[in-house]
C-alpha angles and dihedrals in degrees: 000000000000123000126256090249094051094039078056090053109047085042091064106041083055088054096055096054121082097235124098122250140181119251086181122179122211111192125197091227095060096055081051092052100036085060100048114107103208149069091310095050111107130270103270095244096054089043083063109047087047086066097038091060089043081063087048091122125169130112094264091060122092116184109203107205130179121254093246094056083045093071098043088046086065095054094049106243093139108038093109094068094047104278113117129165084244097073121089111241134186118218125209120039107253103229092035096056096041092048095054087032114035114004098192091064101056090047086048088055086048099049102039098034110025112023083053100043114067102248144174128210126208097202138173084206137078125280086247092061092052095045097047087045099035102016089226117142098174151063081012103161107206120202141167136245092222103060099012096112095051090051094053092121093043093055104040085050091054081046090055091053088077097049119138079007100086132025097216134055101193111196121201094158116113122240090339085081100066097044085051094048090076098044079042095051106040096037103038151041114246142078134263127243119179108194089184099192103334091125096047095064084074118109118218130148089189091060108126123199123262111245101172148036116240136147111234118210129165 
């Protein structure tokens, strides 16, 4: 598991080549989740492709894990599912870490990479979060928690409308982001980039709850 400062630095030399590359989160709750067996297990097809982007390898792909699944991963309770101790992991999550640790950082990563590289976002927040945090006012593709996993298809097809369009896929979306990064890296051409939480460490009380999906460009 690599440290914070050298998970900074291969991020963004991934981020000045013109190549695409995979910034993939891989929460614990969504191996919990992925293993129930009842009415809160995932739907099979997104348990699937879940897997399926935890196998994502290559060396343009960086796999950001918690501390806690850190320590099951060495002793081997989820080989099974793709994830070995052999494997090289980043904890924490970039942007999450920089944003709760040294902002300017993080604002450092937004003004130079994304609010100079066309992007789109697949969030579960308000165009003005994303705006205030990413600066970003377009192709912002707004989804909810609720109904977010039956509408997989729909929103990965409103994602492929802007292929070859855009350079960066940001994903602020739960657990739905890593079930979309393998369908995203095998079908179109454009990078991956995982927020994890990053959004949700904004405070606003004004903050209203998403209710459809839309894409936003302006």
């Amino acid at each position: 598991m690599k440290n914070i400062n050298k998970s900074l630095i291969q991020l963004t030399s991934l981020m000045n080549s013109d190549k695409k590359f995979a910034f993939i989160n891989i929460s614990k709750s969504s191996i919990i989740r992925l293993n129930k067996k009842n009415e809160k297990s995932f739907l099979s097809n997104i348990a699937k492709e879940i897997i399926n982007s935890i196998n994502i390898s290559g060396d343009r792909v960086m796999k950001n894990i918690s501390y806690d699944l850190m320590k099951e991963i060495q002793h081997g309770k989820y080989s099974t599912i793709g994830l070995t101790k052999e494997t090289y992991y980043h904890y924490p999550n970039v942007f999450e870490y920089f944003f709760e640790n040294d902002k300017s950082v993080f604002d450092s990563i937004i003004s130079f990479y994304i609010k100079n590289t066309p992007s789109a976002i697949i969030s579960l927040h308000d165009q003005r979060r994303i705006s205030t945090v990413l600066g970003l006012k377009q192709n912002i593709i707004e989804i909810s928690y609720g109904s977010m996993y039956n509408k997989y298809e729909e929103i990965f097809n409103q994602l492929k409308e802007l292929n070859n369009k855009i350079q960066y896929c940001l994903l602020d979306c739960s657990s739905l982001g890593l079930a979309l990064s393998h369908k995203i890296w095998n079908e179109l051409n454009m990078s991956i980039i995982d927020l994890g939480k990053t959004l949700n460490f904004i405070k606003d009380s004004n903050q209203q709850p998403v209710s459809a999906i839309h894409v936003q460009s302006f």
